[in-house]
N, C-alpha and C positions, 0 to 999 in steps of 0.2 A: 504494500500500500504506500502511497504519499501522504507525507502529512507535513503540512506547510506552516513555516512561521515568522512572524510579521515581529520585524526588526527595524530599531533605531541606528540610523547609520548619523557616523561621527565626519565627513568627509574636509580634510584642509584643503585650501583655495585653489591649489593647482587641481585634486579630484572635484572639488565642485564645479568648476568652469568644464572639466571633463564630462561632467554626467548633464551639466544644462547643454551641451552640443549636443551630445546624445539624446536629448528627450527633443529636443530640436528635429531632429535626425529623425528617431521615429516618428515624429508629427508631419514630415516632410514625404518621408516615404508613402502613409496612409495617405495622404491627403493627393498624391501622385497614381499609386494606385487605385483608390474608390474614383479618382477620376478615368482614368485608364478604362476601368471595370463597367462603369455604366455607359462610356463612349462605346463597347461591345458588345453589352447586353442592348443595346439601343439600338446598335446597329443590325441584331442578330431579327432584333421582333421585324424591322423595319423590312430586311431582305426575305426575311421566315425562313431563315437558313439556321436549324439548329448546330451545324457544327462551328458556327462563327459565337458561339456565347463563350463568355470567360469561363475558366478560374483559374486557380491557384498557377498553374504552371504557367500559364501563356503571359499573364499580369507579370508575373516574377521575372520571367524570360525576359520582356517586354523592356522592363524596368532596370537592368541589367545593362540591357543593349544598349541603352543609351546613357549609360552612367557619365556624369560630369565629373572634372578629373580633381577635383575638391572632396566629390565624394569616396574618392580610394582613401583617403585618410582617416576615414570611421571604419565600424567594425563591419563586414557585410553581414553577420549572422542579423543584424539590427532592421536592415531591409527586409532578409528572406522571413524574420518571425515576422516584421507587421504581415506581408503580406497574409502570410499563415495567419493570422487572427483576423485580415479582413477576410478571407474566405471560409472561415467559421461565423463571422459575424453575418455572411448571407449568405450559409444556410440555414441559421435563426431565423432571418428574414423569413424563407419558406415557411417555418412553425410557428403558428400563429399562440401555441402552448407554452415558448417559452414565457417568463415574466417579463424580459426588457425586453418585449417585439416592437419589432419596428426596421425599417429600411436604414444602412452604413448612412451615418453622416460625417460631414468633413472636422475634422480637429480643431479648435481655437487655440491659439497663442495664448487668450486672455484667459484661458480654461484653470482654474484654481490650482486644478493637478495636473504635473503634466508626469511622463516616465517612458521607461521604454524597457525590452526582454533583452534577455540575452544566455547564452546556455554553454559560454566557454568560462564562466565565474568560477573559483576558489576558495576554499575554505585553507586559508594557509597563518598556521601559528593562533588562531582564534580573530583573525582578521579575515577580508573579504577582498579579493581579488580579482578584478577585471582581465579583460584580454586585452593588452598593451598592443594599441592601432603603430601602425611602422610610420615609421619619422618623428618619434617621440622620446626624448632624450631622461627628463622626470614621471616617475608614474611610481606611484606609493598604493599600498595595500590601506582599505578601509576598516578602522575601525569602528565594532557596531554592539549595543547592548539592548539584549531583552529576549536573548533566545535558551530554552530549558536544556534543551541537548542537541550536541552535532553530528549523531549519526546514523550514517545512511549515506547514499551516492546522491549528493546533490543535483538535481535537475534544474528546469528554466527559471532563471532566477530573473524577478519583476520587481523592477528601482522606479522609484517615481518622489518628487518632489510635490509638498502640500504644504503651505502656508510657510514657506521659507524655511521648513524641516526635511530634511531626507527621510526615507525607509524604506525598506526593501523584507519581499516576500521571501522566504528559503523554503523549498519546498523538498524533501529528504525522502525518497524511498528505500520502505525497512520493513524486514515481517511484521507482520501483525501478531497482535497480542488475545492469544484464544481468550474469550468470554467465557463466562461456566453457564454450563442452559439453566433455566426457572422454571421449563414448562410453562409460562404464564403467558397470557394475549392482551393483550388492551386493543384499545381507537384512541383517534384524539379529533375532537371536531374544534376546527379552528373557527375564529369569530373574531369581529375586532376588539380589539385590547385584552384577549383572553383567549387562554387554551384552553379546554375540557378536556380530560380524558378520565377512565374510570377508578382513579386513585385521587380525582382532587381537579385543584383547577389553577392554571397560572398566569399571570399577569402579565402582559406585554407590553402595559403602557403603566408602569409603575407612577405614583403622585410626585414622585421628583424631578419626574419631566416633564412638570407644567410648568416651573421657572425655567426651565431651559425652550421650553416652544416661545412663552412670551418673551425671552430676550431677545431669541430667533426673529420673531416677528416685530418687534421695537429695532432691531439692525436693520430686516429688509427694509423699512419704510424710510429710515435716516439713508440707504442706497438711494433706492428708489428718489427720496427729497432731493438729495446732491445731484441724482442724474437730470432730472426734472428740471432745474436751476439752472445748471452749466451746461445741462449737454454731453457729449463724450469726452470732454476736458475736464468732466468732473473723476472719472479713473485714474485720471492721471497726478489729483491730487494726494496730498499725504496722508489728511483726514479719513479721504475715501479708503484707501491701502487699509491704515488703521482699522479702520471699521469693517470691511469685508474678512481682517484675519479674526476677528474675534466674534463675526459669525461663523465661518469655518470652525473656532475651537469649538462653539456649541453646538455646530454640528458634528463634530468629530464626538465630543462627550456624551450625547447623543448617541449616537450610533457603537459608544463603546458599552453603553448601559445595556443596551437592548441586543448586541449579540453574546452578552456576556448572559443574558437570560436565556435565550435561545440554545447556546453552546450548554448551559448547564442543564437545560431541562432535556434537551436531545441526548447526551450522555447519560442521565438517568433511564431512558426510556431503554436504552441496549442492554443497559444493565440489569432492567429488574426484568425485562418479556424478552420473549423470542420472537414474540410476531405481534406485529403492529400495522393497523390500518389508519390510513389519514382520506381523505377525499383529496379528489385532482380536483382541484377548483379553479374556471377559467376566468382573473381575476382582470383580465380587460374587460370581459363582461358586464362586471360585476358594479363598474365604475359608473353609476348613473349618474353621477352630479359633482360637482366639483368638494362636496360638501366628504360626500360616500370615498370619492378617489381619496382624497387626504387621509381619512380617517383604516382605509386599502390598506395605503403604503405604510403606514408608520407601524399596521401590525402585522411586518416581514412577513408576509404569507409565501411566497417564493423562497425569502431565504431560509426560512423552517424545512421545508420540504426539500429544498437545497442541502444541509445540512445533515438530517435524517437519511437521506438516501445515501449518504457515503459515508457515513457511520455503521450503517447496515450491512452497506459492503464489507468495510472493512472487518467488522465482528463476523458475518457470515448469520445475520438477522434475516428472519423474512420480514421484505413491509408489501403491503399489499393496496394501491390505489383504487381507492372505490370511484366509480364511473361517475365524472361530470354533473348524471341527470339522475344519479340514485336520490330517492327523496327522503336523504336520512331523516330532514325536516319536518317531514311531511305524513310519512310514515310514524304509525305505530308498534313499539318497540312490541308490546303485548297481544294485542291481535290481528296485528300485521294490515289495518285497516288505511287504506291511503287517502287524503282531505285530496280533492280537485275543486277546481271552478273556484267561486266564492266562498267554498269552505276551507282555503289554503291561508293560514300563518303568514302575512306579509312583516316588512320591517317594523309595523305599527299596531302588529298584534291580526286581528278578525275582525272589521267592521261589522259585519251579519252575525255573528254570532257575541260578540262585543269582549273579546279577549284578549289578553294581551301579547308584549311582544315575547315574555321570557316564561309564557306556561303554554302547556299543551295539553289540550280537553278531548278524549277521542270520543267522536258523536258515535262509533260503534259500539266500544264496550263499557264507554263511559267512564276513562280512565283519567286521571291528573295527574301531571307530573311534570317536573320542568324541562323547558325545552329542548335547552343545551342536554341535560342528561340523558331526554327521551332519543339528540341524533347520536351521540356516542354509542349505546347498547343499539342503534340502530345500524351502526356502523360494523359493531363486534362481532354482531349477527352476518357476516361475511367473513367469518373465520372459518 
């Protein structure tokens, strides 16, 4: 298995003017390539000649042939990965089931992060070691803190700069660590700001990330006010610099609260069952209103399932996806009675029958029980 870990890197002035060419580099290549890619597939609809569509090799090839002679001086593996990631990134595009779907777009400069791959890196003396580009006389190994152990054959290692911090992914493939079986199954029906499953229920939108949304949203509007004012010369102020990095930290703290929930509660679930059901939930769907999308995102529904599914692997877990339109909701756990029409459970509960959003009344056998609870055993019942 791989198992990846996300490191602070310490880099002195000569590596940092190295790694900002580099994230340059990779911004330069993508942005060269997805051009290259859609002047093919454009061309390909326009002729109806399917052998003139891209991918990976012909872009790369392509990309290659006409190298300019400034770019011999970077690394080529830094080309040949973007390309490699934009020809994963469409055929995401085809699967409308991942969670970031959506059509390759071009790269910004102004983009908060920027980074780039690379898979000739070193683990040498407890330092990080790049592949020294030729005509380069200084080049120093990086020092970096926050990783638990180094071993394993280090694979593609992903640098990227945020907020005028370095850090970089280590990603180490090593046997796996047998789990002891429980014989036990669960579900888990996900919901926003909450998990269910049948031992409890977890929280994904904790009360201490209401000071961090409202500072979030007190930044964006001081952005927003300064662009409004100046215009695009307002980015280029100090104020503005300021203010955008200490949105980034709350969103960084943010997003460390919330996978640090996620990472523990997905670790418990390998550990205490053997088999585990979640619903494939198709959450562009799911996005009615801008109100529903916000409230989507923040409760990581992709990266749960993200997560889950390669901890499974790794332990040798069954998890099992209940079908899109199963109506865990819907259905009753007890006599297996299903609500249609106006007798279905919306966000706001039963108009017609006058219930709410978080019980569930079956007009079959006359049963009560809470919602969330009634889709979990509704789920488990597909063990």
């Amino acid at each position: 298995m791989i198992r990846t870990q996300k490191v602070r890197l310490y880099p002195n002035k000569t590596m940092q003017k190295a790694i900002d060419q580099l994230c340059d580099y990779r911004r330069y290549c993508w942005n060269q390539g997805l051009a290259l890619w859609n002047d093919m597939y454009d061309a390909s609809l326009i002729l109806e000649d399917k052998k003139l569509r891209p991918n990976e090799r012909k872009v790369r090839d392509e990309l290659v042939a006409n190298k300019a002679d400034w770019q011999y001086q970077l690394s080529a593996r830094c080309l040949q990965l973007a390309i490699a990631d934009l020809s994963k990134a469409w055929k995401n595009f085809f699967n409308k089931a991942q969670p970031d779907w959506g059509k390759p777009k071009f790269k910004s400069k102004k983009a908060p992060r920027q980074g780039f791959k690379t898979d000739r890196a070193k683990i040498v003396d407890g330092r990080l070691r790049l592949d020294k580009p030729h005509g380069v006389e200084k080049w120093y190994d990086i020092q970096f803190n926050g990783a638990k152990s180094l071993n394993g054959e280090l694979k593609v290692v992903s640098i990227y700069r945020e907020n005028d911090k370095y850090w970089a992914s280590l990603p180490f493939e090593r046997k796996t660590e047998a789990k002891a079986d429980t014989a036990k199954k669960t579900a888990v029906d996900v919901n926003v700001g909450h998990f269910n499953y049948t031992n409890g229920r977890i929280n994904t939108l904790p009360h201490n990330l209401n000071n961090l949304y409202k500072r979030i949203k007190h930044y964006q509007r001081l952005l927003a006010r300064k662009r409004a004012v100046n215009g695009q010369k307002a980015t280029q102020t100090n104020n503005y610099v300021k203010t955008r990095a200490k949105l980034q930290r709350d969103y960084r703290r943010v997003a460390n609260i919330q996978h640090d929930i996620v990472q523990k509660f997905t670790t418990k679930l390998v550990n205490d069952y053997d088999q585990i059901v979640i619903e494939d939930l198709d959450v562009k769907q799911m996005q009615m209103s801008h109100v529903a999308s916000k409230g989507l995102q923040r409760s990581l529904f992709g990266y749960f399932r993200q997560v889950l599914t390669y901890k499974c692997e790794w332990y040798n877990k069954h998890l099992l996806l209940a079908d899109k339109f199963y109506p865990s909701t819907q259905r009753c756990s007890q006599c297996g009675f299903v609500k249609t029409g106006k007798d279905k459970i919306g966000l706001n509960g039963n108009i017609k029958h006058h219930t709410k959003h978080n019980e569930y009344i079956c007009y079959a056998c006359g049963a009560v029980m809470d919602r969330d609870r009634n889709a979990v055993m509704n789920l488990l019942a597909l063990l």
